[in-house]
C-alpha positions as CSV (number, residue, x, y, z in Angstrom):
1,X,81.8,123.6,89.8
2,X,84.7,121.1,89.1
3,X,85.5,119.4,92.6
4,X,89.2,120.7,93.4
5,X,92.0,117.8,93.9
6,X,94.7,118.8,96.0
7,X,97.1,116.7,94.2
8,X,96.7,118.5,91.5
9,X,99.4,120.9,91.6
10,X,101.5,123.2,89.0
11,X,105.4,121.8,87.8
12,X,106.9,124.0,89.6
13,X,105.1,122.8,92.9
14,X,105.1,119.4,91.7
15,X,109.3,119.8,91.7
16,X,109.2,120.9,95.3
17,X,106.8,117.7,96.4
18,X,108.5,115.5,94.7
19,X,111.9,117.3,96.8
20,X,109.7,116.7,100.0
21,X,109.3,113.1,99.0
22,X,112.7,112.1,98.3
23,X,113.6,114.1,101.7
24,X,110.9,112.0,103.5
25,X,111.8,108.4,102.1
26,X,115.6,109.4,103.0
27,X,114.8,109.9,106.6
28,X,112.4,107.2,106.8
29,X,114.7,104.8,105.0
30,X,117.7,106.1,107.8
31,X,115.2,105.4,110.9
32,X,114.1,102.2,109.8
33,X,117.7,100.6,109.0
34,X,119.3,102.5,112.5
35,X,116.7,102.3,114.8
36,X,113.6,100.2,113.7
37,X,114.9,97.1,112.5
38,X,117.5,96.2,114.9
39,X,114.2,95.2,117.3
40,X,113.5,92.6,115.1
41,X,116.6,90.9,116.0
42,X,114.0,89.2,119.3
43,X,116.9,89.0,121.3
44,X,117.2,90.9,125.3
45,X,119.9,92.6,124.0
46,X,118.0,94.2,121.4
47,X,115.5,95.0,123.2
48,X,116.2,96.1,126.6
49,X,113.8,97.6,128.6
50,X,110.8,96.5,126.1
51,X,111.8,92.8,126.3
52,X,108.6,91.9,128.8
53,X,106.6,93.9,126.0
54,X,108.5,92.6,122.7
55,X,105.0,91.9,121.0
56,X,103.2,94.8,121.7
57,X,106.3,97.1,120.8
58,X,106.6,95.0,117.2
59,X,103.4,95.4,116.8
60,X,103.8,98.7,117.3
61,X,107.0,99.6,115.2
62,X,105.7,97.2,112.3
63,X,102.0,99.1,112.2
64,X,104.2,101.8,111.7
65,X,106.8,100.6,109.1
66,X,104.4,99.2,106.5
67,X,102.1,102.4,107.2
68,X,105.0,104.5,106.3
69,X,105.9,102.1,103.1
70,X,102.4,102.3,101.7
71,X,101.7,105.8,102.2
72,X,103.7,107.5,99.3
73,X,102.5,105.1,97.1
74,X,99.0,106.0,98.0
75,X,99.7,109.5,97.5
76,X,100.9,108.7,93.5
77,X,98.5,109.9,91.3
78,X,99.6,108.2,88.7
79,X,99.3,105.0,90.7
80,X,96.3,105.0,91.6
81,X,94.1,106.0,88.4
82,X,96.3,103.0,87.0
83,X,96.2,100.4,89.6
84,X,93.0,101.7,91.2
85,X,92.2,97.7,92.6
86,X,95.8,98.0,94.5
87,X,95.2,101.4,96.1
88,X,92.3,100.2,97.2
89,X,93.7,96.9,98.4
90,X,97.1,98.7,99.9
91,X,94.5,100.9,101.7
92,X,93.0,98.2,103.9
93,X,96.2,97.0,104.4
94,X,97.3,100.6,105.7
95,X,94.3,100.7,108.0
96,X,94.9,97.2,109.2
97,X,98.5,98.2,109.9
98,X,97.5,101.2,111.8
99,X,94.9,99.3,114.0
100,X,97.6,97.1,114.9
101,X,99.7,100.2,115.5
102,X,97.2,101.9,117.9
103,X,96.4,99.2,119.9
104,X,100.5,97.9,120.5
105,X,100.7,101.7,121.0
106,X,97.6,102.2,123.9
107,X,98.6,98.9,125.6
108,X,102.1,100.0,125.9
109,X,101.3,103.3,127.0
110,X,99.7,101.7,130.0
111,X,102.2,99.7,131.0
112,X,106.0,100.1,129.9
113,X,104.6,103.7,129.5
114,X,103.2,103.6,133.2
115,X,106.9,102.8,134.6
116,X,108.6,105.2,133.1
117,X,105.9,108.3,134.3
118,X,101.9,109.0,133.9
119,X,103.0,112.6,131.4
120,X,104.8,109.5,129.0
121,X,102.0,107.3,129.4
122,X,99.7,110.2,128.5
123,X,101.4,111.5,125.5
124,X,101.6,108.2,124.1
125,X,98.0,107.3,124.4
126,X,97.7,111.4,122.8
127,X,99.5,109.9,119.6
128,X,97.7,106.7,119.4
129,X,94.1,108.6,119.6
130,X,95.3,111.2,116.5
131,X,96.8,108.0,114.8
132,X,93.2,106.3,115.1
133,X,90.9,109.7,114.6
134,X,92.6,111.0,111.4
135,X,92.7,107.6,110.1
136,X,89.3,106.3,111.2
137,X,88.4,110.0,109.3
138,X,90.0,109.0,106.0
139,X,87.9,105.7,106.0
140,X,84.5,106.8,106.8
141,X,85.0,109.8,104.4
142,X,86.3,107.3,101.5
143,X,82.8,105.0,102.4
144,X,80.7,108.4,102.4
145,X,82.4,108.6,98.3
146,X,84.0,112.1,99.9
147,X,87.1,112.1,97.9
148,X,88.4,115.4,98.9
149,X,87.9,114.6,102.4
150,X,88.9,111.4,102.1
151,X,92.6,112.7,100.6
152,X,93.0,115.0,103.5
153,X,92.5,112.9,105.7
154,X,95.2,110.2,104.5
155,X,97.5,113.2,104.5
156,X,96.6,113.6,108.4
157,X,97.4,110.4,109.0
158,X,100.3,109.7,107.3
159,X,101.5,113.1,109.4
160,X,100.9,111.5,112.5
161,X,102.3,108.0,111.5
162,X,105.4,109.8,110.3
163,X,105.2,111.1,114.1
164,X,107.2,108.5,115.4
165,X,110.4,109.0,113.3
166,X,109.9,112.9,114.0
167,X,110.0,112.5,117.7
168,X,113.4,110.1,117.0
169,X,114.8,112.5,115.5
170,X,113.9,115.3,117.7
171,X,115.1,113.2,120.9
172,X,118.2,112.1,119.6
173,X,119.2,115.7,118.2
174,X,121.8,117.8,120.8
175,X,118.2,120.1,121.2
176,X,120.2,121.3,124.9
177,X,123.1,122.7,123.0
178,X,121.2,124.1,120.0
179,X,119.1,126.2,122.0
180,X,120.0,126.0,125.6
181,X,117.3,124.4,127.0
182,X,116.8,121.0,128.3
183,X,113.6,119.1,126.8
184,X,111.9,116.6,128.4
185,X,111.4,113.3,125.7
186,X,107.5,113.4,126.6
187,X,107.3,117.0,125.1
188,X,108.9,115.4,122.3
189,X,106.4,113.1,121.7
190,X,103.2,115.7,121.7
191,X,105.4,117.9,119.5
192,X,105.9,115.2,117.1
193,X,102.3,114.9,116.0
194,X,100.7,118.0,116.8
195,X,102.7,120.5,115.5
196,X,103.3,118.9,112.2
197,X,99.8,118.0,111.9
198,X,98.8,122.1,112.8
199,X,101.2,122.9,110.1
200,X,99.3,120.4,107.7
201,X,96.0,122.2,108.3
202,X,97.3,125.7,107.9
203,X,98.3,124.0,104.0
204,X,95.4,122.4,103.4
205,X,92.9,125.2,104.2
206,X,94.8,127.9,103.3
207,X,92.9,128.3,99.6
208,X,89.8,127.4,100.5
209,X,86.9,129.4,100.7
């Protein structure tokens, strides 16, 4: 039987994607330009409260940044039966960012993290472990020549490294006068990953047999 690609999708599907692209470059373009780069300015003023951790919290944010830049064109199917050489060198270069991304991400958790409560530190270090497992999944399943496997996988990660721009947006939306209810930022943070990467699974095995 003909192994199934899950790139491989009808036009009018492929319209949508391609709508859920654009959409996801937008917002990723806004956060980076409004919140993102501004850090990079290295000054106390910029910073604030993450000036005693300035290069773990770069780290951190440029993990992140060159994760999210890579991924769609990872995802490009065109792209990468072209430039197959360059996917596979923009793919170390994705894990290398992440790593970076994890471990600016677990030491801050443990300390800025610490100040602010043990919950924040927690959910943190919660976002840095799926960051690592889905990504750590995606490589040993592209050594084990799993392809399928392998392509979910990067579409698990690149959920949960899109996490950090969904809990931006959730934390800076008027969430208390939408709905009524005040919500705490660490809640925030776990729904950031884990409900979008739930939502991700319900797609990805919802044909499958």
């Amino acid at each position: 039987m003909k192994q199934s690609n899950i790139f491989s999708i009808s036009k009018p599907k492929g319209y949508l994607i391609l709508a859920l692209w654009v959409f996801i470059i937008g917002v990723a373009g806004i956060f980076i330009f409004k919140d993102a780069l501004p850090y990079f300015a290295f000054t106390e003023e910029a910073l604030g409260r993450w000036w005693n951790y300035k290069w773990s919290l770069i780290g951190h944010i440029s993990g992140g940044l060159l994760a999210i830049a890579i991924g769609p064109f990872q995802f490009w199917k065109a792209f990468r039966t072209r430039y197959l050489a360059i996917h596979r060198m923009m793919g170390k270069v994705y894990l290398i960012a992440i790593m970076i991304g994890v471990t600016s991400a677990t030491y801050l958790a443990w300390t800025s993290g610490l100040k602010i409560n043990a919950n924040w530190a927690l959910a943190l270090q919660g976002l840095a472990f799926a960051w690592f497992v889905t990504t750590a999944m995606a490589y040993i399943s592209i050594m084990r020549k799993r392809i399928q496997q392998h392509q979910e996988w990067m579409v698990r990660s690149y959920v949960v490294t899109f996490a950090f721009i969904t809990f931006r947006f959730l934390n800076d939306a008027p969430m208390e006068d939408l709905i009524g209810i005040s919500i705490s930022g660490t809640s925030f943070l776990w729904f950031s990953w884990s409900v979008p990467l739930l939502i991700t699974e319900l797609i990805l095995n919802w044909n499958k047999r």
